[in-house]
C-alpha positions as CSV (number, residue, x, y, z in Angstrom):
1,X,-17.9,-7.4,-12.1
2,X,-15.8,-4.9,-13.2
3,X,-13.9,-2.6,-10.4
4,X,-11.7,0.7,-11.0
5,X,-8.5,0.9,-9.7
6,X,-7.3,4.3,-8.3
7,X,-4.2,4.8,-10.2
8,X,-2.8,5.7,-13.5
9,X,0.1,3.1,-12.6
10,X,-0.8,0.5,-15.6
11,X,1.6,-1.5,-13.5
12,X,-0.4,-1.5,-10.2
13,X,-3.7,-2.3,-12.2
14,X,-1.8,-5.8,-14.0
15,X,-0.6,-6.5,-10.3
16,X,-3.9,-6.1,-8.4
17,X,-5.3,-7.9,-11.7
18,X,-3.2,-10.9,-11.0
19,X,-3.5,-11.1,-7.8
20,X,-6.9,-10.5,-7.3
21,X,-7.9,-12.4,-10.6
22,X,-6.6,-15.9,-9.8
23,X,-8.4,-15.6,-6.5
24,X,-12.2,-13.8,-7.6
25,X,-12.2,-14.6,-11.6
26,X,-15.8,-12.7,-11.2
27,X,-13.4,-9.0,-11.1
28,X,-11.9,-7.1,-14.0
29,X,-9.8,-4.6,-12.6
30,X,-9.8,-1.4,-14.9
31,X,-7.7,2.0,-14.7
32,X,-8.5,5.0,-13.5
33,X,-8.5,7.9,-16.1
34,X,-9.7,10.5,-14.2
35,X,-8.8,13.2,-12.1
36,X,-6.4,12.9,-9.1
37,X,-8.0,13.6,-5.5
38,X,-6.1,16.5,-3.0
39,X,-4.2,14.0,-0.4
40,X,-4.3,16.5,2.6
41,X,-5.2,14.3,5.2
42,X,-2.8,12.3,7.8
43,X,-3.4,8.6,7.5
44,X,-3.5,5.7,5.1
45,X,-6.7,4.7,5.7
46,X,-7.9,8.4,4.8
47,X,-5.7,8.9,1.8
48,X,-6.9,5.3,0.0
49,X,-10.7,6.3,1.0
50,X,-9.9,9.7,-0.8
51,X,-8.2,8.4,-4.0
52,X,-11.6,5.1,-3.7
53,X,-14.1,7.5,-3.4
54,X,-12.8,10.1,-6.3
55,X,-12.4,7.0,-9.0
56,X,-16.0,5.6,-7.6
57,X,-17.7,9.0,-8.2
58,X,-16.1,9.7,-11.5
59,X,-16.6,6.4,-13.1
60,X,-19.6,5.3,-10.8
61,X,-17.9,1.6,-10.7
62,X,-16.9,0.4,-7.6
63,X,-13.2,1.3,-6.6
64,X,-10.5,0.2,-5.0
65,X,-7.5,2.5,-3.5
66,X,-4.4,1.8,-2.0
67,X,-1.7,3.8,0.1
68,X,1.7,2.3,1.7
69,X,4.9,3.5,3.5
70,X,7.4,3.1,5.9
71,X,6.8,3.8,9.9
72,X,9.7,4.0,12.1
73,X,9.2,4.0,16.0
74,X,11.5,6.7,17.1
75,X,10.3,8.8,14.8
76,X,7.0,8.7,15.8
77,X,5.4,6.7,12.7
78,X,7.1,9.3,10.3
79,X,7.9,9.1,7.3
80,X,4.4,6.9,7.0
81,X,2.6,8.7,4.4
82,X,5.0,10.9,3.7
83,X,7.2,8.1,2.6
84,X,7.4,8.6,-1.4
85,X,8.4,12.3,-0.2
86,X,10.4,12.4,2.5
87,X,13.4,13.9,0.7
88,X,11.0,16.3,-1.0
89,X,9.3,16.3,-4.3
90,X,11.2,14.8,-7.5
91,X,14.1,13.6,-5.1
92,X,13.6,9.5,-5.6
93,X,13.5,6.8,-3.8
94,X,17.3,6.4,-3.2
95,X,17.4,9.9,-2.0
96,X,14.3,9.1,0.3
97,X,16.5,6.0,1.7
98,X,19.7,7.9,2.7
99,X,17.9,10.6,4.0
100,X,15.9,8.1,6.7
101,X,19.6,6.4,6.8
102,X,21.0,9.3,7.3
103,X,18.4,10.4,10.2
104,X,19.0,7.2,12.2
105,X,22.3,7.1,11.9
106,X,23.1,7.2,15.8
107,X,19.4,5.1,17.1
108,X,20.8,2.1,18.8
109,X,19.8,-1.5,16.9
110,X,17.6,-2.2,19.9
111,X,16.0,1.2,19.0
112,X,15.7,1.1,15.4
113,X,12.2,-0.8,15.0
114,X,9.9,-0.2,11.9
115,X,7.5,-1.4,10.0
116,X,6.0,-1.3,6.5
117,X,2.2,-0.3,6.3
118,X,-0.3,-1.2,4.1
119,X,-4.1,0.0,3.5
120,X,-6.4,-0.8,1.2
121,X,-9.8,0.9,0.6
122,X,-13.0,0.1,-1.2
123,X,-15.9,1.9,-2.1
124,X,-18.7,1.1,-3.6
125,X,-21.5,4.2,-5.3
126,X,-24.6,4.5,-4.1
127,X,-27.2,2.5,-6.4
128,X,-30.7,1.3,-6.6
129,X,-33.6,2.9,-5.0
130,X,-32.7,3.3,-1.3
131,X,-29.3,5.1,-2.6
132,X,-26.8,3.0,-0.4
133,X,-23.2,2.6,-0.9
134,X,-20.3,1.5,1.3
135,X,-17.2,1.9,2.3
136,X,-14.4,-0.5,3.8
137,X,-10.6,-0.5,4.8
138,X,-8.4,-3.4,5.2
139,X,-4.4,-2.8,6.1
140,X,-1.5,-4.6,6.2
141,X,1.4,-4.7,8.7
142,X,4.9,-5.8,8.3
143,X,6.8,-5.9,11.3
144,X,10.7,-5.6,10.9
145,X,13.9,-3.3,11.7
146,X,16.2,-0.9,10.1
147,X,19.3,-2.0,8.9
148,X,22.4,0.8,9.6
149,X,23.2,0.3,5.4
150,X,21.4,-0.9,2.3
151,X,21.7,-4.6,1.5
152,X,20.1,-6.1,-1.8
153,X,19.0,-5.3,-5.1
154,X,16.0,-6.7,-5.2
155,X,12.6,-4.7,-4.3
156,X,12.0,-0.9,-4.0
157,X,11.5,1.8,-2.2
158,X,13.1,1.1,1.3
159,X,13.3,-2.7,1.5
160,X,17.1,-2.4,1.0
161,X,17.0,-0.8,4.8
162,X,14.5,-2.8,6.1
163,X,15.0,-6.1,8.2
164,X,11.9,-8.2,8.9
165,X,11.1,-9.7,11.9
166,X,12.5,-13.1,12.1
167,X,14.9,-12.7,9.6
168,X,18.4,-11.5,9.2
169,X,18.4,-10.3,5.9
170,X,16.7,-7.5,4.2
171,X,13.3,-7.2,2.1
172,X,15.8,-6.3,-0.7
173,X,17.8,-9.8,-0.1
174,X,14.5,-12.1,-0.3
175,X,13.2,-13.3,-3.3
176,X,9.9,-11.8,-4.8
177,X,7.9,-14.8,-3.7
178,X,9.1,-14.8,-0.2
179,X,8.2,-10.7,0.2
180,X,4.9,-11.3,-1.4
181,X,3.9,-14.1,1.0
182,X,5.0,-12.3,4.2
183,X,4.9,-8.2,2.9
184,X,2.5,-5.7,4.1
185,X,0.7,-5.5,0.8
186,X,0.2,-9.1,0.5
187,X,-0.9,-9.3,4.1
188,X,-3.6,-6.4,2.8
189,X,-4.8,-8.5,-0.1
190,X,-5.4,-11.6,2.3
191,X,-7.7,-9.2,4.0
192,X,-9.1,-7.4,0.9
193,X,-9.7,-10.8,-0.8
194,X,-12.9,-11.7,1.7
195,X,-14.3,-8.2,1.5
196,X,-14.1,-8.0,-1.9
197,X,-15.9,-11.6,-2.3
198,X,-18.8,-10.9,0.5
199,X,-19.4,-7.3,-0.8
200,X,-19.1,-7.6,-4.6
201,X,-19.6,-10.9,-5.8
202,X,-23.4,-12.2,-6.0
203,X,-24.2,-15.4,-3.8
C-alpha cells in the first residue's frame, strides 16, 4: 500500500518511513512532488487536512499530512501554527526562540505553562463505484513549561526552552529516544498507527 506524504522534506518521508514501516510493513511512504496548498486557515487539524487532501488529489494515493508547534497559555495558544514564523519569514528557528524568550521574559514560572502540539491527518480519494473517500485527524499533546533560557543542544526548534511535565530538564537535554517516546509527534503516531491499520490495510 503505498501512501504520499505531504512534504518535499526527504527527511520527514525516511522518518515517517521508519516509523511507520517497522510497525505496518504493508505502507511505502512516498514524497510528495506536487504543488503546495494556501495554509490560510487557523488550526492544525485544518492545515494537515489541507496539505492531505492537496497530495491525495494530485497523486490520487492516499495521503498523509502533518502540522506541529508550540502553544503557550498566556499567550493564548500563540505562537501554535504560527510557530515556524513567529519572528517572520526567513528569520530561523533561533530567532523564533528568543523572540518567544524574549516575550515571556517577565510571566512568573507558575505562569509560564506550554505545550508542544501535534496533528496528523489522513485522507484517502474517493474510489470505486459509490465514490467514497475519508478523512481522519489524530493529534498529539505534550504537556510541559518554559524555561526562562535555553538549555541543550540536542533537538530543534523550541525544545531548548521547553521543560516537560515531570521533568526538570529540557526537551533539548533528553536524549532522542527519551523525546521520541514521550514527544507530541510520537504521541500522534501511537494514534495514527491504528487508523492507518483499520483504514488502509486489508483484513
Amino acid at each position: 500500500m503505498r501512501v504520499v506524504l505531504a512534504t518535499h522534506n526527504a527527511h520527514k518521508v525516511e522518518e515517517f518511513q521508519a516509523i511507520l514501516g517497522s510497525v505496518l510493513p504493508e505502507l511505502e511512504i512516498v514524497a510528495y512532488d506536487g504543488p503546495e496548498p494556501v495554509e490560510d486557515v487557523t488550526s492544525f487539524a485544518e492545515n494537515a487536512l489541507i496539505k492531505a487532501r492537496t497530495a491525495a488529489l494530485h497523486t490520487g494515493l492516499p495521503a498523509l499530512a502533518d502540522d506541529s508547534g508550540i502553544c503557550v497559555d498566556v499567550m493564548n495558544g500563540s505562537p501554535g501554527i504560527f510557530s515556524a514564523l513567529w519572528a517572520g519569514h526567513g528569520k530561523g528557528a533561533q530567532a523564533n526562540l528568543e523572540l518567544l524568550l524574549d516575550q515571556m521574559a517577565d510571566i512568573a514560572p507558575e505562569n509560564r505553562g506550554a505545550h508542544f502540539a501535534c496533528t496528523i491527518a489522513l485522507v484517502v480519494p474517493a474510489t470505486g463505484a459509490d465514490q467514497t473517500g475519508s478523512e481522519h485527524v489524530v493529534e498529539g499533546i505534550w504537556p510541559g513549561a518554559l524555561a526562562t533560557e535555553a538549555h541543550g543542544g540536542g533537538g530543534f526548534g523550541y525544545d531548548p526552552i521547553f521543560v516537560p511535565e515531570g521533568h526538570e530538564v529540557t526537551a533539548a537535554e533528553l536524549t532522542a529516544a527519551e523525546k521520541n517516546a514521550i514527544s507530541h509527534r510520537g504521541r500522534a503516531f501511537e494514534a495514527a498507527i491504528p487508523l492507518l491499520r483499520t483504514t488502509l490495510i486489508p483484513d
